[in-house]
C-alpha beads as a LAMMPS data file, in Angstrom:
LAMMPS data file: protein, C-alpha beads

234 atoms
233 bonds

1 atom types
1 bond types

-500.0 500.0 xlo xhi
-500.0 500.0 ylo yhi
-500.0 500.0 zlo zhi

Masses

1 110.0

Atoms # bond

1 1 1 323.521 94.484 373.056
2 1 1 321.300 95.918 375.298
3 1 1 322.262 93.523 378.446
4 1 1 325.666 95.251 378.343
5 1 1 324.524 98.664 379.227
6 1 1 323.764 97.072 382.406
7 1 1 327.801 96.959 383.075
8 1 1 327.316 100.896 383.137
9 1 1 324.901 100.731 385.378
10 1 1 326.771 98.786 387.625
11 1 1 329.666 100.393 387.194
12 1 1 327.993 103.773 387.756
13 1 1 326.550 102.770 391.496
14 1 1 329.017 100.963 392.689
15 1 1 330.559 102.650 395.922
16 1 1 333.731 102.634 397.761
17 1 1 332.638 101.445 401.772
18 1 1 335.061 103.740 402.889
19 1 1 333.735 107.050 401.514
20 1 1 331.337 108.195 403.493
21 1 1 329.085 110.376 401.202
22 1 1 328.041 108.311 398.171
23 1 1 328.522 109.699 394.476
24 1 1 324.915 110.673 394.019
25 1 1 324.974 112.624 397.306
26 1 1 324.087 116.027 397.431
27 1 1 327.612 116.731 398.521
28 1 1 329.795 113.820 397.382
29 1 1 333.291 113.216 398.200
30 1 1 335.476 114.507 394.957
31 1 1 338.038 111.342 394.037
32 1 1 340.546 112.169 391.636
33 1 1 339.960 115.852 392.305
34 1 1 343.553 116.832 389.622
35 1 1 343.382 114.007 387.055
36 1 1 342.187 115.867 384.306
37 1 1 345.068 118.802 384.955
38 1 1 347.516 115.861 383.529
39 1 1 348.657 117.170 380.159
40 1 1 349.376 113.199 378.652
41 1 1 347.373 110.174 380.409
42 1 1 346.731 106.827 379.566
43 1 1 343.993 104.013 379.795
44 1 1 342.434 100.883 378.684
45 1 1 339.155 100.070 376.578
46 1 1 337.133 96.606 376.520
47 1 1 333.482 96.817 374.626
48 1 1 331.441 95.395 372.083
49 1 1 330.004 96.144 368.650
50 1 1 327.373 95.810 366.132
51 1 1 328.480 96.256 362.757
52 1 1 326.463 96.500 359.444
53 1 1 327.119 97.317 355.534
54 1 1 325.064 100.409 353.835
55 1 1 324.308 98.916 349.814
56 1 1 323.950 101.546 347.229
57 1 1 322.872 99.659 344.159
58 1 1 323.383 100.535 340.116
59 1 1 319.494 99.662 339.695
60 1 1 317.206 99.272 342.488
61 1 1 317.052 95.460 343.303
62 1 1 313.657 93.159 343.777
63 1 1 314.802 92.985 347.749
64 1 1 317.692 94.429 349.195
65 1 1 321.008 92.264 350.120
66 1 1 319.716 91.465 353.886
67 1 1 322.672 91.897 356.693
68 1 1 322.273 90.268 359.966
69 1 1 325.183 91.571 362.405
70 1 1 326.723 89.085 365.592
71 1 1 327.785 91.109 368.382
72 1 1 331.272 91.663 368.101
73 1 1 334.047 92.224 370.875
74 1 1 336.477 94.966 371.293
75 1 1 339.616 95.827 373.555
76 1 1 342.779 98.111 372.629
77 1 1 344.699 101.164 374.279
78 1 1 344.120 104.735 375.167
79 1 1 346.270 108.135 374.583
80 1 1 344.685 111.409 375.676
81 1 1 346.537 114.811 375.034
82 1 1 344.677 117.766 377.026
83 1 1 345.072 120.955 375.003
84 1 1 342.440 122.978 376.855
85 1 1 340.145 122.902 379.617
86 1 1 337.663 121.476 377.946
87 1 1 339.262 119.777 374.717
88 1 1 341.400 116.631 374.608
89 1 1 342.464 114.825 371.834
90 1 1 342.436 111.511 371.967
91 1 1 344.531 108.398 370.108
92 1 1 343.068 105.066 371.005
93 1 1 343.899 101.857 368.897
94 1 1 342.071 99.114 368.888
95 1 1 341.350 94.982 367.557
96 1 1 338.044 94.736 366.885
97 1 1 336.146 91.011 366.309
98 1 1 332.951 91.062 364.089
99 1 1 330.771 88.897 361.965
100 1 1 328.086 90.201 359.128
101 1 1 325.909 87.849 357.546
102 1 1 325.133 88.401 353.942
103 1 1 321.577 86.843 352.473
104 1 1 321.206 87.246 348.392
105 1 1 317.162 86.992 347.101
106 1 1 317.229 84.658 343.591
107 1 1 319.433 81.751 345.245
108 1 1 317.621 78.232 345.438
109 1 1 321.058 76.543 346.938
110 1 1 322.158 78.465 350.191
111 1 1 325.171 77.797 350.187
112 1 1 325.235 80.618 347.251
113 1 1 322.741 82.947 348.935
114 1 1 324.662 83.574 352.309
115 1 1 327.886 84.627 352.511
116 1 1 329.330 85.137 355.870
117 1 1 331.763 88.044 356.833
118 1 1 334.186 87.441 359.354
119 1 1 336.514 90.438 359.938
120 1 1 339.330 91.339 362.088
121 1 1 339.713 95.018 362.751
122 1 1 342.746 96.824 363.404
123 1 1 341.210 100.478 364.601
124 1 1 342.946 103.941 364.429
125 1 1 340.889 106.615 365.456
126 1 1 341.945 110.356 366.069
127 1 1 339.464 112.063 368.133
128 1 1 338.418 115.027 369.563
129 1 1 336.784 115.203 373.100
130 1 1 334.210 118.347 374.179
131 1 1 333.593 117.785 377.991
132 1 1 331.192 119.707 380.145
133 1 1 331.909 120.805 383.569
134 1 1 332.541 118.164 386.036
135 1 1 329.645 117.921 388.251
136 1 1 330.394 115.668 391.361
137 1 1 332.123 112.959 389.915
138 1 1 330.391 112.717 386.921
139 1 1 331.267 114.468 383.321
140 1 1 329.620 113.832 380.106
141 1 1 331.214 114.796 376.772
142 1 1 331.000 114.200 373.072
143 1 1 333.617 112.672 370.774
144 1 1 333.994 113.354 367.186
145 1 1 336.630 112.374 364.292
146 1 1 338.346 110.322 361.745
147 1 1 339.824 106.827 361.685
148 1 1 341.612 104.462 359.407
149 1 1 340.523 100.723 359.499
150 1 1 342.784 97.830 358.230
151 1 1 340.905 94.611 358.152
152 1 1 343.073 91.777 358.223
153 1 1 340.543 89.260 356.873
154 1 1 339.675 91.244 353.827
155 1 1 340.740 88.377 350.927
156 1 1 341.466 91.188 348.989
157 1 1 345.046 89.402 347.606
158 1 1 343.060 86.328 346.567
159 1 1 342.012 85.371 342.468
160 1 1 339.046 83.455 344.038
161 1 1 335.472 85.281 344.336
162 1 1 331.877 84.463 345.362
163 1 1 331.862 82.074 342.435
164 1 1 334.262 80.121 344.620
165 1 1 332.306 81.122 347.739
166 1 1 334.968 83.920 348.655
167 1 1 333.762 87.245 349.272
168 1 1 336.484 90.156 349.104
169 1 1 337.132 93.378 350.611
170 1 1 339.401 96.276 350.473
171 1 1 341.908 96.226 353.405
172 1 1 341.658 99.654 354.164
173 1 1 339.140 101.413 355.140
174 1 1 338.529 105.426 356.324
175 1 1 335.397 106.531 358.696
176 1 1 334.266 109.321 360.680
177 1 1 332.939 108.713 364.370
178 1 1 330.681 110.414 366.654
179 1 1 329.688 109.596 369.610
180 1 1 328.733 110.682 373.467
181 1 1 329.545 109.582 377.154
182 1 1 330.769 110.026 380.602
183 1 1 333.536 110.089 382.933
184 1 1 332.714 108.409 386.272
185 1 1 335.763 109.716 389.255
186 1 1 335.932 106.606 391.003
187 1 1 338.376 106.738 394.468
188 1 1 341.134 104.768 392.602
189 1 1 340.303 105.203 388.728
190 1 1 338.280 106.878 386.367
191 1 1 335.720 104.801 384.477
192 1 1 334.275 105.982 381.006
193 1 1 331.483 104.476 379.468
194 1 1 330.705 105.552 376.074
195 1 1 328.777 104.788 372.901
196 1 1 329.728 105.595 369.278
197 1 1 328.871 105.410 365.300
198 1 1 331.407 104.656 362.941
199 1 1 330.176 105.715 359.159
200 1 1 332.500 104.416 356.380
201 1 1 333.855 106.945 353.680
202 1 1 334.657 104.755 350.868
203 1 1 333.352 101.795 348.529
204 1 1 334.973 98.554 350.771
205 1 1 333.777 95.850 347.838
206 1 1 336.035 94.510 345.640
207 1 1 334.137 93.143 342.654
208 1 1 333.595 89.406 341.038
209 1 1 335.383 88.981 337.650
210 1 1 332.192 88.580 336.150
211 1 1 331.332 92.394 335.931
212 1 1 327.211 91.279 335.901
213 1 1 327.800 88.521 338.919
214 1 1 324.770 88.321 341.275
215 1 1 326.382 88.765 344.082
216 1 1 328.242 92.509 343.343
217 1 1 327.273 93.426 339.832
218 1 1 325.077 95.419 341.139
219 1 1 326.362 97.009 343.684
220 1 1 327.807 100.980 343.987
221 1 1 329.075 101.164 347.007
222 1 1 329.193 99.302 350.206
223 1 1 330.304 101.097 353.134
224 1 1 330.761 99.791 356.598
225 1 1 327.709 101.045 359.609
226 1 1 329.316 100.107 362.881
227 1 1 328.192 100.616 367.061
228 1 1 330.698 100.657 369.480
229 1 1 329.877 100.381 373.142
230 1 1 333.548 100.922 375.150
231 1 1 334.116 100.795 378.729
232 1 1 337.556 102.637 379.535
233 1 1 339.461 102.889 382.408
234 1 1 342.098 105.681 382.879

Bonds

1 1 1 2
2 1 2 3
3 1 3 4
4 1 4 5
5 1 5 6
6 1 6 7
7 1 7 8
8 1 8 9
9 1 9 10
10 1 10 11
11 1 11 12
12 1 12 13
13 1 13 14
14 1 14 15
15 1 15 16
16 1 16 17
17 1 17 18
18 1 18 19
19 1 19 20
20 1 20 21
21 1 21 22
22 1 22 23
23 1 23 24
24 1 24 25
25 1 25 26
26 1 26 27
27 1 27 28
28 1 28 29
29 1 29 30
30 1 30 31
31 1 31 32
32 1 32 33
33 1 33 34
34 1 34 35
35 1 35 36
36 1 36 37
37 1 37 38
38 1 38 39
39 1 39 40
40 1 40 41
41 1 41 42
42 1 42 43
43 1 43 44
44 1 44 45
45 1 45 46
46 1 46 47
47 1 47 48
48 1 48 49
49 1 49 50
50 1 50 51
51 1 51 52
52 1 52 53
53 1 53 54
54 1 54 55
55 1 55 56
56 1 56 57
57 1 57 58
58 1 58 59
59 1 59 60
60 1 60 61
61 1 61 62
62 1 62 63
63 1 63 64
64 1 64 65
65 1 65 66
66 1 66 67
67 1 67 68
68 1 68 69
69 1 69 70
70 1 70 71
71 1 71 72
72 1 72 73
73 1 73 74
74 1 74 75
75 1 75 76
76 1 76 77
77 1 77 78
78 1 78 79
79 1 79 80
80 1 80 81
81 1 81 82
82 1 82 83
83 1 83 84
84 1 84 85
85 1 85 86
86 1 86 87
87 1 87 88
88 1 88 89
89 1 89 90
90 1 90 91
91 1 91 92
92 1 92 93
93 1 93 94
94 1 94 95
95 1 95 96
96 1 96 97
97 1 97 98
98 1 98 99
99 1 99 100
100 1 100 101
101 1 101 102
102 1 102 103
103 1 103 104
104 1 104 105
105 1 105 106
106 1 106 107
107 1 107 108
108 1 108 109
109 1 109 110
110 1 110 111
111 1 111 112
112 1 112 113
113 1 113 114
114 1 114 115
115 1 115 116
116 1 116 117
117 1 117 118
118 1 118 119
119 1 119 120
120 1 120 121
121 1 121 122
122 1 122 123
123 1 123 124
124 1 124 125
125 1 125 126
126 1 126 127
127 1 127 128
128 1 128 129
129 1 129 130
130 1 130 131
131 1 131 132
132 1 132 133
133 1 133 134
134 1 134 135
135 1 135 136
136 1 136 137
137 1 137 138
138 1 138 139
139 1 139 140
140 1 140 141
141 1 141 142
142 1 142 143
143 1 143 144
144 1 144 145
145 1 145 146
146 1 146 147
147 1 147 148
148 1 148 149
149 1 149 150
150 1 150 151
151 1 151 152
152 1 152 153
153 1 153 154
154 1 154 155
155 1 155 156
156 1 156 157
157 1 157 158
158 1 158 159
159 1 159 160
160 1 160 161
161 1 161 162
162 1 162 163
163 1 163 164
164 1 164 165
165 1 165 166
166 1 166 167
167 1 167 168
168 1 168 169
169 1 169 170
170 1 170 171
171 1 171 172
172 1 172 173
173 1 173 174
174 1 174 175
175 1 175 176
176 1 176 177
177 1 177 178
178 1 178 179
179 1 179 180
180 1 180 181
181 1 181 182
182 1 182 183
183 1 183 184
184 1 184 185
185 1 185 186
186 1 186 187
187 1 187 188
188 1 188 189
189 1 189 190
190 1 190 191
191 1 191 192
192 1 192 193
193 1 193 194
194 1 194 195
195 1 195 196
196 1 196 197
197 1 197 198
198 1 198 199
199 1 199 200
200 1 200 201
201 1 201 202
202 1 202 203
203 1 203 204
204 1 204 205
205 1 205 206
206 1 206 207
207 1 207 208
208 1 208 209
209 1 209 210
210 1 210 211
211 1 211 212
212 1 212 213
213 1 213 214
214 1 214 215
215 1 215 216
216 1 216 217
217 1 217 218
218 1 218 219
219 1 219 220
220 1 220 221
221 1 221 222
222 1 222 223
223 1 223 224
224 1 224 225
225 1 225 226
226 1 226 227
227 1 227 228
228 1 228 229
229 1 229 230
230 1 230 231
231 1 231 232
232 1 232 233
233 1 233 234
């Protein structure tokens, strides 16, 4: 994922050929001088992610379950309430496309030892949003708070399990998110890179019917790690 930070980058030196002081000038042209005075605006997010599973086991296994993530690809919408200075709150919704890749240790045939976990997020996050003092054009701030995660491709109404090569989820989900990054005052929009971690609450496994199968027997918990890299425009 790192190639995509270089879209902040770019994003972040980019200039309009009409200003005539550049953003990291000593004494830059403000853009967008009264945006954040607006008590309700409105944006835009496209980004990626990496997401991963945290195993807590019954009995400590030989090898752990190995996850291997795909970079994923997110986009949804943007609601930001301003109830002080310095504190929004912020509403933004979101699909999010992922893939984990699950290998189990004590499989000869592979077809048993990997099971591959496609899942299509639907995202509802509630956050809170600290920001600094705009300097220039530039303001960092942190985000913090809860969300609610339905996956659509959980298989959680199917009889089959891994035994017929169908792993099954729980279709909802509940995290907490924290996370950092700045607002760039563009002349015509405000751009907002940010990064973020997404920790599960709750077990997310729904077991075999075999209670002692080798593929969740053993298992406690599994709760969902997740990245998010977002690029939002207001």
């Amino acid at each position: 994922m790192k190639k995509y930070l270089f879209i902040v980058l770019f994003f972040i030196t980019i200039e309009s050929p009409a200003q005539s002081k550049g953003m990291f000038s000593k004494d830059p042209i403000i853009n967008l001088e009264n945006f954040d005075k607006q008590k309700v605006h409105w944006g835009y997010f496209l980004g990626f992610n990496a997401y991963d599973f945290k195993f807590d086991y019954k009995n400590t296994p030989e090898k752990d379950i190995s996850v291997k993530g795909v970079t994923g690809f997110n986009v949804g919408l943007v609601g930001n309430l301003r109830l002080y200075e310095h504190l929004d709150l912020r509403f933004e919704p979101g699909l999010y496309y992922t893939q984990r890749d699950l290998t189990y240790a004590g499989f000869t045939n592979e077809n048993d030892a990997l099971r591959e976990v496609k899942s299509t997020y639907i995202h509802f996050p509630l956050l809170l949003k600290f920001s600094s003092e705009r300097i220039g054009n530039f303001r960092p701030y942190l985000l913090g708070g809860l969300s609610a995660t339905l996956n659509l491709s959980s298989n959680s109404k199917t009889k089959d399990d891994n035994l017929q090569q169908r792993f099954r989820m729980k279709p909802w989900t509940t995290n907490y998110e924290v996370g950092f990054g700045v607002d760039l005052y563009l002349e015509y929009f405000k751009f907002s890179p940010s990064i973020r971690g997404v920790f599960g609450l709750n077990d997310e496994l729904i077991r075999d019917n075999d209670p002692n199968s080798p593929w969740t027997g053993n298992i406690d918990a599994m709760k969902t790690r997740a990245v998010f890299i977002n690029f939002t425009f207001h």
